[in-house]
C-alpha positions as CSV (number, residue, x, y, z in Angstrom):
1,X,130.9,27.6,-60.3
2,X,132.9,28.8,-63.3
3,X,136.3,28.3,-61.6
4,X,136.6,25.1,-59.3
5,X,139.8,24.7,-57.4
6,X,141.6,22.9,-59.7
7,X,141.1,25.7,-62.1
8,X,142.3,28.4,-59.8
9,X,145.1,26.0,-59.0
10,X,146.3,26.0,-62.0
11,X,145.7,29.4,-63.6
12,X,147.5,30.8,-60.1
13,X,150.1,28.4,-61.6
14,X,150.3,29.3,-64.6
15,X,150.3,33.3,-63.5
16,X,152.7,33.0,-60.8
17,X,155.5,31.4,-63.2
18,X,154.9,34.1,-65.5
19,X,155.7,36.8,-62.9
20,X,158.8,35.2,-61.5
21,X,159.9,34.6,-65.2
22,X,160.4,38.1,-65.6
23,X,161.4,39.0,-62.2
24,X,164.1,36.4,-62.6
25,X,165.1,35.8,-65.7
26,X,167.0,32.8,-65.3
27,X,164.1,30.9,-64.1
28,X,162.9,30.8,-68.0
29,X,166.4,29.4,-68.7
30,X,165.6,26.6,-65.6
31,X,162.4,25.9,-67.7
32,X,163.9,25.8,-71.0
33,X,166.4,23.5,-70.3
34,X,164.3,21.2,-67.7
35,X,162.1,20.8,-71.1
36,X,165.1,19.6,-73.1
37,X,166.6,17.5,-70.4
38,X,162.9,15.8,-70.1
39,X,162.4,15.4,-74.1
40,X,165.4,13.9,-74.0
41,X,165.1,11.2,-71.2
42,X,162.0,10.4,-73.1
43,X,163.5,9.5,-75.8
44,X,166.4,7.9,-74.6
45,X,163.9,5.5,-72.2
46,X,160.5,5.5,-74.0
47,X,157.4,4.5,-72.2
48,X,159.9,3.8,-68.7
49,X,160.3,7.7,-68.4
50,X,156.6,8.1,-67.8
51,X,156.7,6.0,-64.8
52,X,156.6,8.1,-62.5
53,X,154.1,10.4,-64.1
54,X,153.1,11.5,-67.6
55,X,155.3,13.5,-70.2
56,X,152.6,16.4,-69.5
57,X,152.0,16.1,-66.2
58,X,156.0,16.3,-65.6
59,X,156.9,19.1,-67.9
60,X,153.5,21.4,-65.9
61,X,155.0,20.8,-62.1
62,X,155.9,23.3,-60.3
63,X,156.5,23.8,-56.8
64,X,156.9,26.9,-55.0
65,X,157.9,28.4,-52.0
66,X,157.5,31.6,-49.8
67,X,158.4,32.2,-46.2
68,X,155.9,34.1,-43.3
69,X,156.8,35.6,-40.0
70,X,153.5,34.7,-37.5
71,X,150.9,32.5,-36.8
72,X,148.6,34.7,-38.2
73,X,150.3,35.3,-41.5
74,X,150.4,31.5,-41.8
75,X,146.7,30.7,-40.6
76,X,145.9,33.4,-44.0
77,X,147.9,31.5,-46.1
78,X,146.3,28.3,-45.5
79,X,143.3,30.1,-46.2
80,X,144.5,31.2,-49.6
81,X,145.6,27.6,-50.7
82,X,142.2,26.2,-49.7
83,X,140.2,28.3,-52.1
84,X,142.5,26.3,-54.8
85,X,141.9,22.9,-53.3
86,X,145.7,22.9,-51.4
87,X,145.7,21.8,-48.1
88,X,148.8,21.5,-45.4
89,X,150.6,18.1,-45.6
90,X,153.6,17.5,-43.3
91,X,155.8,19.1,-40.7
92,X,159.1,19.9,-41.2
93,X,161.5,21.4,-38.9
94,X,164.2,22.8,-40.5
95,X,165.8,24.1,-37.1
96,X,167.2,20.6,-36.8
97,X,168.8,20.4,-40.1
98,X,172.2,19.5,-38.8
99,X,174.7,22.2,-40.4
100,X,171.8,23.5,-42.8
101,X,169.9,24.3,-39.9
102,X,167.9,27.5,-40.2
103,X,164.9,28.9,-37.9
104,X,161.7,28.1,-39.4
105,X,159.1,25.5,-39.4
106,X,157.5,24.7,-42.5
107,X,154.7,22.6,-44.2
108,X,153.5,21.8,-47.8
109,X,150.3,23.0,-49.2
110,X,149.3,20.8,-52.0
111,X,146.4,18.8,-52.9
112,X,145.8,15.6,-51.1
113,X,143.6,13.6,-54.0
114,X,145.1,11.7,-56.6
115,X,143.0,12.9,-59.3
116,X,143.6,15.6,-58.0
117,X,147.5,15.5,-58.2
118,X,147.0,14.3,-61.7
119,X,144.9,17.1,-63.3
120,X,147.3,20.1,-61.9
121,X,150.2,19.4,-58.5
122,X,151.5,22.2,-57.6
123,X,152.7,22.7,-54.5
124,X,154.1,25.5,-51.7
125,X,156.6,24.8,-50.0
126,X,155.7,27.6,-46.9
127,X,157.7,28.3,-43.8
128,X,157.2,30.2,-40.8
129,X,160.1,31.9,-38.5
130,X,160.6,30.8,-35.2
131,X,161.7,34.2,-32.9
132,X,160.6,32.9,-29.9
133,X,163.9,30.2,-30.8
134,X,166.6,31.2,-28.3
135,X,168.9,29.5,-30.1
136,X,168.7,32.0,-32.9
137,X,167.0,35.3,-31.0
138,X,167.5,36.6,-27.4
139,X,164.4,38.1,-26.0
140,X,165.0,41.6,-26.9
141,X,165.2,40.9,-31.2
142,X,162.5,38.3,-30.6
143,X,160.1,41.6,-29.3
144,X,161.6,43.9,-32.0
145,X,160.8,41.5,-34.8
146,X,157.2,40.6,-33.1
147,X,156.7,44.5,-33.1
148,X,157.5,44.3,-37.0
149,X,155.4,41.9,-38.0
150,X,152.1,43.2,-36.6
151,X,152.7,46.2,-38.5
152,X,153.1,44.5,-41.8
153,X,149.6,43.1,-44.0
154,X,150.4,40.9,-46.1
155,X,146.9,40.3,-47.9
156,X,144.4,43.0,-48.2
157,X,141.0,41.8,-46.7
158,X,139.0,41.7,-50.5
159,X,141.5,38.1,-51.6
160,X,141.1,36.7,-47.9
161,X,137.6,37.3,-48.3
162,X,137.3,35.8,-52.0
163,X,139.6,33.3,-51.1
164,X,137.0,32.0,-47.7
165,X,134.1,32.4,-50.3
166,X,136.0,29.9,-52.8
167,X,136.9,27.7,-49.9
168,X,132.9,27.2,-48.9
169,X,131.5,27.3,-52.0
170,X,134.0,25.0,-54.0
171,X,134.7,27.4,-56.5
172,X,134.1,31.4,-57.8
173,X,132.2,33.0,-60.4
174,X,133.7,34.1,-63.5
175,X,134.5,38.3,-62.2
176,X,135.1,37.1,-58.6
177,X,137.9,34.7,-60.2
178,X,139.4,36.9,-62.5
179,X,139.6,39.5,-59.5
180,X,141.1,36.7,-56.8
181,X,144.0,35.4,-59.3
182,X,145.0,39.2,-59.8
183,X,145.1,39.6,-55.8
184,X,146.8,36.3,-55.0
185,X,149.4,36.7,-58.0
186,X,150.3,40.2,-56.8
187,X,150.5,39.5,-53.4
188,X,153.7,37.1,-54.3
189,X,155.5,40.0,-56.1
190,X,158.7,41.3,-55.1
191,X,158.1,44.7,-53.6
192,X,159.8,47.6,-54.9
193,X,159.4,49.5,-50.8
194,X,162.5,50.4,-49.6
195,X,164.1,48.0,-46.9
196,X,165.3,49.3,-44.2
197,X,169.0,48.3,-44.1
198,X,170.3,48.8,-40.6
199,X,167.2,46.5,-39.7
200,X,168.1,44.4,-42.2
201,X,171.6,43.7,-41.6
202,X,171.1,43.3,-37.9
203,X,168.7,40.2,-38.8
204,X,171.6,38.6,-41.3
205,X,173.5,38.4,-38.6
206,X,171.1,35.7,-37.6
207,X,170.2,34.5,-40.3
208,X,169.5,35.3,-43.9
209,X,166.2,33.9,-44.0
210,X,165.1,35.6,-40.6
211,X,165.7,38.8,-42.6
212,X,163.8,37.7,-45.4
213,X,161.4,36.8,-43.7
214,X,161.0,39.9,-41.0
215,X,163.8,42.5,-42.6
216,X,160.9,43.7,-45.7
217,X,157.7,44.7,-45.4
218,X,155.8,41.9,-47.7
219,X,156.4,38.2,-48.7
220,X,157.5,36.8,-52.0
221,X,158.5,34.1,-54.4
222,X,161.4,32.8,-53.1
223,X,161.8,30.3,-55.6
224,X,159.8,28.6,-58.6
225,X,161.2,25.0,-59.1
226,X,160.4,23.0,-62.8
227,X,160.4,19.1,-62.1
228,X,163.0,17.2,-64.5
229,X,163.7,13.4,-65.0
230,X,167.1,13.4,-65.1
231,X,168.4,16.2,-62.6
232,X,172.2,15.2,-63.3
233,X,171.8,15.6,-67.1
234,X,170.1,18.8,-65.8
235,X,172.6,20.4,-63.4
236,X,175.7,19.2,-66.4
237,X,173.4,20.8,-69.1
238,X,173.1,24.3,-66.9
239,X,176.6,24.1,-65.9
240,X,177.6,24.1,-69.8
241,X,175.4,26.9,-70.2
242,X,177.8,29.0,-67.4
243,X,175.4,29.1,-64.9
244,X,176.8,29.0,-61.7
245,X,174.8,26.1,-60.1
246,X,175.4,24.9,-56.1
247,X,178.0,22.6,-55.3
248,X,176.0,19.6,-55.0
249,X,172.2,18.0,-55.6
250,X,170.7,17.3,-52.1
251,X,169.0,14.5,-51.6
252,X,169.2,10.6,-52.3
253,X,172.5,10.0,-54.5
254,X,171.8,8.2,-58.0
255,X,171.4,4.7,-57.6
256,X,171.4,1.6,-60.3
257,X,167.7,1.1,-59.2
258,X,164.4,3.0,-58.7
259,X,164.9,6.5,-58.0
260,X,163.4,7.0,-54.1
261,X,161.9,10.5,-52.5
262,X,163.0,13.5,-53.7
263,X,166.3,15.3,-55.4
264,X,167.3,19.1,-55.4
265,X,169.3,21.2,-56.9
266,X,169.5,25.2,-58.0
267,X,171.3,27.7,-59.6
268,X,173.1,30.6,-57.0
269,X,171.1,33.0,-55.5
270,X,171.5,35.6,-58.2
271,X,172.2,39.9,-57.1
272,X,168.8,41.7,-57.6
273,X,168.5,45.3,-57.2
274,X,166.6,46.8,-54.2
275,X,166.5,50.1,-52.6
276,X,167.8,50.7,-48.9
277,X,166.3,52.9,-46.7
278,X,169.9,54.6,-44.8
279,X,170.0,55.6,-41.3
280,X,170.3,59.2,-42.3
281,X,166.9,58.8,-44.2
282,X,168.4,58.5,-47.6
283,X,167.4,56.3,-50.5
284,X,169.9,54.4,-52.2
285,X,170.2,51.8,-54.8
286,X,171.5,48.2,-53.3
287,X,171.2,44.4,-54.0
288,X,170.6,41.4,-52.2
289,X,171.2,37.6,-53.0
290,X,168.4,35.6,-51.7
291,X,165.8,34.2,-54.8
292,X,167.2,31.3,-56.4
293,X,166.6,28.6,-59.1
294,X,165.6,25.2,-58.1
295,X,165.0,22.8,-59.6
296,X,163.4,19.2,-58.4
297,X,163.1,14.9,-59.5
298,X,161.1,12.8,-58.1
299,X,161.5,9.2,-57.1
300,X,159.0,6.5,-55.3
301,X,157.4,7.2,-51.6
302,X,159.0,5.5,-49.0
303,X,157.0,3.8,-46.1
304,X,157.8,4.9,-42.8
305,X,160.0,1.9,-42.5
306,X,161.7,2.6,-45.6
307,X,162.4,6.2,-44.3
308,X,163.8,4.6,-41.0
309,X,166.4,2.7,-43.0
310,X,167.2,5.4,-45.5
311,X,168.0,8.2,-42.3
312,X,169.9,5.5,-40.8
313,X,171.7,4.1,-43.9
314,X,171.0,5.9,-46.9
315,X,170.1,3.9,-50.2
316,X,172.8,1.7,-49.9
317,X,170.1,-1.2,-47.9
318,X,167.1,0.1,-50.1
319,X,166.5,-3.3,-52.6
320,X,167.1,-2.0,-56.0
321,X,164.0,-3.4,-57.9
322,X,160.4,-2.2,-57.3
323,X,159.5,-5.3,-56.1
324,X,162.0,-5.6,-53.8
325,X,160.9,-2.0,-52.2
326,X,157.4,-3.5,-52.5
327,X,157.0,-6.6,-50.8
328,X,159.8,-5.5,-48.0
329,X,157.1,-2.7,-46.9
330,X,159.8,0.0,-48.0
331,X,158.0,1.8,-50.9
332,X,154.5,2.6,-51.7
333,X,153.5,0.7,-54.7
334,X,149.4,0.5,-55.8
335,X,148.5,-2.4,-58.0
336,X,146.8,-2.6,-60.9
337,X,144.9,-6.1,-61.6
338,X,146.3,-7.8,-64.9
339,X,143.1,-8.6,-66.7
340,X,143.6,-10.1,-70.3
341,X,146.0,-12.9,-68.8
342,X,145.0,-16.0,-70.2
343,X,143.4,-17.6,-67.1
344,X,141.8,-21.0,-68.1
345,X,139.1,-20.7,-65.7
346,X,141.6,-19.8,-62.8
347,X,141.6,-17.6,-60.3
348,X,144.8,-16.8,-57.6
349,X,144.5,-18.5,-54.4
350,X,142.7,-16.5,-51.4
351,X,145.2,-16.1,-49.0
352,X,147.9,-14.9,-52.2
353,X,150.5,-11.7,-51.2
354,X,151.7,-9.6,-52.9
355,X,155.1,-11.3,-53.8
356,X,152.9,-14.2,-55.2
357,X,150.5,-11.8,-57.3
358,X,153.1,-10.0,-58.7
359,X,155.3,-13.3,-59.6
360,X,152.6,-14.8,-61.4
361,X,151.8,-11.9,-63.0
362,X,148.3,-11.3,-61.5
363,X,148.9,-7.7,-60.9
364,X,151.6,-5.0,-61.8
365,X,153.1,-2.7,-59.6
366,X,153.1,1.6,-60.0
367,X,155.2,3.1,-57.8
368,X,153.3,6.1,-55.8
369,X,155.3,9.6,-56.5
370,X,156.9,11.0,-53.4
371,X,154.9,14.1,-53.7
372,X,156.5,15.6,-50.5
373,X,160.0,16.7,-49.3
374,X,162.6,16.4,-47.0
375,X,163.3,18.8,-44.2
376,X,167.4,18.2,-44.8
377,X,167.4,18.6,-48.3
378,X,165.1,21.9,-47.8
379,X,167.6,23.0,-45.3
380,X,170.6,22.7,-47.9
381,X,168.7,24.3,-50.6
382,X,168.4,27.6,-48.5
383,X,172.1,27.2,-46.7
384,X,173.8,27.1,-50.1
385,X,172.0,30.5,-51.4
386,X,172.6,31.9,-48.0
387,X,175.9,34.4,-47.3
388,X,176.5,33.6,-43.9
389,X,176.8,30.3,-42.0
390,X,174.0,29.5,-39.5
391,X,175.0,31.6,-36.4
392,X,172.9,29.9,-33.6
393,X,173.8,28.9,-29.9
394,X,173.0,25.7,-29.4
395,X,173.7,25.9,-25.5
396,X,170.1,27.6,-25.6
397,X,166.3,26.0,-25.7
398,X,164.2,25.4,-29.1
399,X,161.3,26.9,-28.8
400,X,159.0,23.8,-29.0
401,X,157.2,23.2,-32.4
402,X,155.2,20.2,-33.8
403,X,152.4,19.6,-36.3
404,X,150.1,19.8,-33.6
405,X,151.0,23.5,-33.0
406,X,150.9,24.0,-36.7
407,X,147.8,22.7,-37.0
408,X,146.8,25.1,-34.2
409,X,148.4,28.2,-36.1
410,X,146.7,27.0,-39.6
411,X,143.0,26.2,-37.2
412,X,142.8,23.1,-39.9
413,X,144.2,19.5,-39.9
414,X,147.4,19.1,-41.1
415,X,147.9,15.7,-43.2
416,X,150.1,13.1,-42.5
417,X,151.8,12.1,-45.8
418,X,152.2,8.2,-45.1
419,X,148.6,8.1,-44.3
420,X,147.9,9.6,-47.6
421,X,150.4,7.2,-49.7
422,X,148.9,4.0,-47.5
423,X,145.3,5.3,-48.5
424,X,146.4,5.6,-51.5
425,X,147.8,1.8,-51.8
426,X,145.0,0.5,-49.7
427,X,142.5,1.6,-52.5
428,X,144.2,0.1,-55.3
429,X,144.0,-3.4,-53.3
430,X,140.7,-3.3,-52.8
431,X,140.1,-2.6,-56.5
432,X,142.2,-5.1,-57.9
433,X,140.6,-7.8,-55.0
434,X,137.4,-7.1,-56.6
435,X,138.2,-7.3,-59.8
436,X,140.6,-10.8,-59.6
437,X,137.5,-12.2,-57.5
438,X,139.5,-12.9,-54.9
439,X,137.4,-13.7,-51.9
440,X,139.4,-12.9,-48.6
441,X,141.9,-10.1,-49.5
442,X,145.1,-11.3,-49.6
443,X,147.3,-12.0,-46.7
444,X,150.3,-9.1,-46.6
445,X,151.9,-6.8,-44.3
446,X,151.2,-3.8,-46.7
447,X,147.4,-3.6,-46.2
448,X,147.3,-0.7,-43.7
């Protein structure tokens, strides 16, 4: 094939940046600046910037992020990501997001391969709204928003069809390629149709992404987000530059130590013009706050234990050193065997851990990226670009959703994130086991 997945991946990439670039303009400013924040911290740190991944490989991440309305709409999108290698990892329920709460569900499609997370990582953030939630929708709105939906198409049947071809056939030729970028990249513009504002408004008063979501007639961008090394050199360096940024980076606060999962932050939602449909028929010119500019850093994976004590303490228990994290079983960490040691014949002792490896300086730890995110932090993102506080009743029942029902909406697996870090780990074990001779693999709690 001319155009594997990864190739698609990235040339979708590539496109889809260039559309949102000039449908918001401060985006390119996000990017610009992320690119001096990141030459900087390079500078300033040397070869310790790169640790979590290279110069180039940081300064190309993107992740996006669009929102659907149905099963169906989301069972299309998974087939869209597949033909460019991205597959569903996680659930997140960002219903239960505390005061950030808003009704969707969401997942991430990414790729799941390291190699493949090396040569190109972007990622879509994707949720799906919940109107069957009677917290947010009594059962009159939930039919009137149902009725919407199934009237809306939000792929036309030539890219789903390119895109299942891709998807069993690893790849496209060079036409059917060119033809499947144009589709997908389109089908993520922001429409120019007239919204229809008395609909509109009577979804806000849910909530503001329930109207995104089900208040237009297509889906969009709803942001682009730039990875940075420094995100509070970022957010002071945009700040300077007088843009209005939110009040506060969401996520894990800095701490003297390796950086852990994932922090946010992004510029307002900025006024774009739209047209409104009125109830008297007429067209008129409007606006509506709801893209934004995020913007993202990335820290080391947590184990699930690790994530047990940071929802339950933050980072202030979270060791501060990588081996610390390591040898605890908080943090994924591969290892890579140390090779050109002077050995004198010698070889570690069978039953060695990892504590003892890495203090005689038989291996060296990598901390594995946190390539996922965190339902709360989503949640903020969105609350903070949002007009109106969440407006649910929480007397009412959630409507019940789990990754076993998104699996079922997506009719493919959905991957568990810490199996994919522990595989991850577990591989680079048995590689540097092999390589140190070491007969029985060594005795520690972080062999899955």
């Amino acid at each position: 094939m001319d155009w594997d997945g990864t190739a698609l991946r990235a040339e979708f990439a590539r496109r889809l940046s260039t559309m949102y670039g000039g449908e918001v303009p401060l985006y390119t400013t996000l990017v610009e600046v992320a690119g001096e924040v990141n030459r900087a911290v390079l500078e300033r740190d040397g070869a310790e910037a790169e640790r979590l991944g290279s110069i180039e490989r940081v300064t190309a991440e993107r992740h996006g992020a669009i929102r659907v309305g149905t099963a169906g709409e989301l069972r299309q999108v998974g087939l869209l990501f597949a033909a460019m290698g991205m597959h569903p990892v996680g659930f997140y329920d960002l219903r239960d997001a505390g005061a950030a709460a808003v009704p969707v569900v969401s997942t991430a499609f990414r790729p799941v391969d390291p190699e493949e997370l090396a040569a190109n990582p972007f990622r879509v953030f994707t949720s799906v709204l919940t109107p069957d939630d009677r917290r947010y929708f009594d059962a009159d709105l939930e039919a009137e928003v149902g009725a919407f939906l199934a009237r809306r198409r939000l792929f036309p049947d030539e890219l789903l069809e390119l895109a299942g071809a891709a998807e069993r056939a690893g790849g496209l030729g060079a036409a059917d390629a060119a033809r499947f970028l144009d589709l997908a990249t389109g089908s993520f513009a922001l429409s120019q149709e007239p919204i229809d504002r008395s609909w509109y408004e009577r979804l806000e008063q849910v909530s503001g992404v329930a109207a995104d979501i089900a208040g237009v007639a297509t889906t969009h961008v709803n942001h682009l987000t730039p990875r940075v090394l420094d995100i509070d050199l970022l957010y002071a360096a945009m700040t300077d530059r007088g843009v209005v940024m939110i009040d506060e980076i969401q996520g894990p606060p800095r701490v003297d130590g390796p950086a852990v999962l994932l922090r946010q932050t992004s510029f307002r939602a900025l006024a774009e013009p739209r047209t409104f449909r009125e109830p008297d028929g007429s067209v008129r010119a409007g606006s509506l706050r709801v893209r934004f500019g995020e913007v993202e850093a990335r820290g080391v994976a947590l184990t699930p234990s690790g994530r047990d004590r940071y929802d339950a303490t933050g980072v202030a228990d979270l060791p501060l050193t990588d081996r610390g994290l390591a040898v605890d079983d908080l943090a994924y960490y591969t290892v890579e065997p140390v090779i050109d040691r002077p050995r004198d014949g010698r070889r570690p002792p069978a039953d060695s851990d990892l504590a003892g490896l890495a203090d005689d300086g038989w291996v060296t730890l990598r901390p594995v990226v946190y390539e996922d995110f965190l339902p709360r932090s989503a949640a903020g993102i969105f609350r903070s670009n949002l007009p109106r506080d969440d407006a649910s009743d929480r007397t009412q029942e959630a409507a019940p959703r789990d990754a076993d029902w998104l699996a079922r909406a997506l009719d493919r697996p959905v991957h568990d994130l810490f199996e994919l870090y522990a595989a991850q780990r577990a591989a680079s074990w048995d590689r540097a086991v092999r390589t140190l001779g070491i007969v029985t693999a060594p005795s520690t709690d972080l062999r899955p």
